[in-house]
C-alpha positions, -999 to +999 in steps of 0.1 A: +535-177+085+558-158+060+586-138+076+572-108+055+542-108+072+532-090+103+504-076+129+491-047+111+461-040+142+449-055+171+411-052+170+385-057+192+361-092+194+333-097+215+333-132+207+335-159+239+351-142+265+363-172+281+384-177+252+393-145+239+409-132+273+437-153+265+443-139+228+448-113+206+427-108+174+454-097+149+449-079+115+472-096+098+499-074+066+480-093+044+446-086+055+435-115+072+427-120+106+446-145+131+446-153+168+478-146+186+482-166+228+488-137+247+508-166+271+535-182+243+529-158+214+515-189+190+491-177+160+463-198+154+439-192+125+408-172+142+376-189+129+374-217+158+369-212+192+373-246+200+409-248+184+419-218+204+400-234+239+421-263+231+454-246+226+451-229+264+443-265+280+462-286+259+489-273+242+500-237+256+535-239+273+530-212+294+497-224+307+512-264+308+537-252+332+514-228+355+495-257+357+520-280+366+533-253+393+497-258+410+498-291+413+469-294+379+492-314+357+487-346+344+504-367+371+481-346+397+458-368+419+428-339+420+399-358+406 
């Protein structure tokens, strides 16, 4: 993202709940939309709700290490 661009508006989605609870849907200065984590502040590119599922379980930071901090982590024996 260039540094001259910027969250114009924050609008509504009613797209998968699930999903969306975890991010903002941003109006991007130059008038496209983008997903923004509401845990580590990453924007993702909003068409995909798998990509953004995938960011929360995979790759967040912020939900790695809550994770981790209830035992969920990979080197957890719950199976």
């Amino acid at each position: 993202m260039a540094s001259e661009e910027g969250v114009v508006l924050i609008l509504e989605t009613k797209r998968n709940p699930a999903i969306w609870k975890n991010f903002d849907l941003c109006l991007m200065s130059d008038n496209h939309e983008m997903a923004r984590c509401k845990n580590c502040g990453k924007f993702m590119k909003a068409a995909a709700n798998s990509t953004l599922k995938k960011h929360t379980d995979k790759h967040c930071p912020v939900t790695k290490a809550k994770k981790e901090e209830k035992g969920e982590g990979p080197g957890s024996s719950n199976v």
